[in-house]
N, C-alpha and C positions, 0 to 999 in steps of 0.2 A: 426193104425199108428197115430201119433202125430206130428206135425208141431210147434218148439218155433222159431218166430225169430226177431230181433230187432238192433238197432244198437250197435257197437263195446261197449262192457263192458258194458250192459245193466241190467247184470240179468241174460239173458233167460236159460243160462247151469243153473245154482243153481236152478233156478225155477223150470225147469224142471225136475230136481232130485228130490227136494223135491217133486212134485207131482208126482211123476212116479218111485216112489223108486225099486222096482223091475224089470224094464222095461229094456230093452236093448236100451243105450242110443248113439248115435252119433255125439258127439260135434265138433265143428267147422267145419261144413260139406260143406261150401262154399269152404275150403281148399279142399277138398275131392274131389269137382265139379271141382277145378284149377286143381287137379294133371290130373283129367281124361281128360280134356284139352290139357294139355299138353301131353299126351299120346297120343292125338288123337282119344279118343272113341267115340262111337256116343252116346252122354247126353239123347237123348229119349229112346234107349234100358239101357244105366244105370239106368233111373229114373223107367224104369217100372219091371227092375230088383230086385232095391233094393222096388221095391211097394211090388212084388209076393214073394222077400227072406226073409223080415222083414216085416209081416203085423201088428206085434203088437210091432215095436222101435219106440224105440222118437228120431226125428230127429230135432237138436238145430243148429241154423243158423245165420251169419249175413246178414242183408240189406248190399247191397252192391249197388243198385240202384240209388239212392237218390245222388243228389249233379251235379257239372260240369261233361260230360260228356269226360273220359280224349281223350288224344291224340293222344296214344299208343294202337295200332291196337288191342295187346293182351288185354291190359284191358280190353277193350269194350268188345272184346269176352269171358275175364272172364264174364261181367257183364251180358252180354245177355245170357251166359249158365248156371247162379247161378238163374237168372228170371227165366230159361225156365223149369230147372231140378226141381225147388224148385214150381213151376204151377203144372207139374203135379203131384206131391206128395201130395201139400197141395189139388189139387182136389179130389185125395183118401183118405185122411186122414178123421178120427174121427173128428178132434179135429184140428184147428190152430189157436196159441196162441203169437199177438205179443206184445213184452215185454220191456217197461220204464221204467229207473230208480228201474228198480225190480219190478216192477209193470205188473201182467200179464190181458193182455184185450183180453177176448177170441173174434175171429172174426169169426170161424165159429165151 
């Protein structure tokens, strides 16, 4: 598994294609963390679901971290289950790679 992630309009989908051209890839996957949210799922059996269903996809992501901390209850627990789901991935992952301006910086 593969970890790209960076903030909004960064690159990291294009990048990640081009480097993983064969790969099974999952873009916008922060959305992916909101919808399971809102379902209600529990984000540590998702993350370790999609670690054991997809161990060789590339998973492409935004920061969603970074900036004021909003005000609205959901946000926050968008933002602390896009943190938590996306920890324990990139701790299984190969490869996590975050992405400027098109620019990929591997970090681990």
């Amino acid at each position: 598994m593969k970890l790209y992630v960076g903030g909004a309009f960064q690159g990291q989908e294009e990048l990640a294609r081009a480097e993983n051209p064969n790969k099974r890839i999952f873009p916008d996957f922060h959305e992916t963390i909101r919808q399971k949210i809102l379902e209600k799922a529990d984000l540590q059996i998702f993350a370790q679901q999609m670690i054991s269903e997809y161990p060789e996809a590339v998973i492409v992501a935004n920061e969603v971290g970074a900036g004021i901390v909003p005000i609205d209850a959901q946000e926050r627990a968008f933002r602390e289950g896009v943190g938590r789901v996306l920890c324990s991935i990139a701790a299984e992952s190969e490869a996590v790679v975050r992405v400027v301006c098109g620019i990929g910086v591997r970090i681990k």
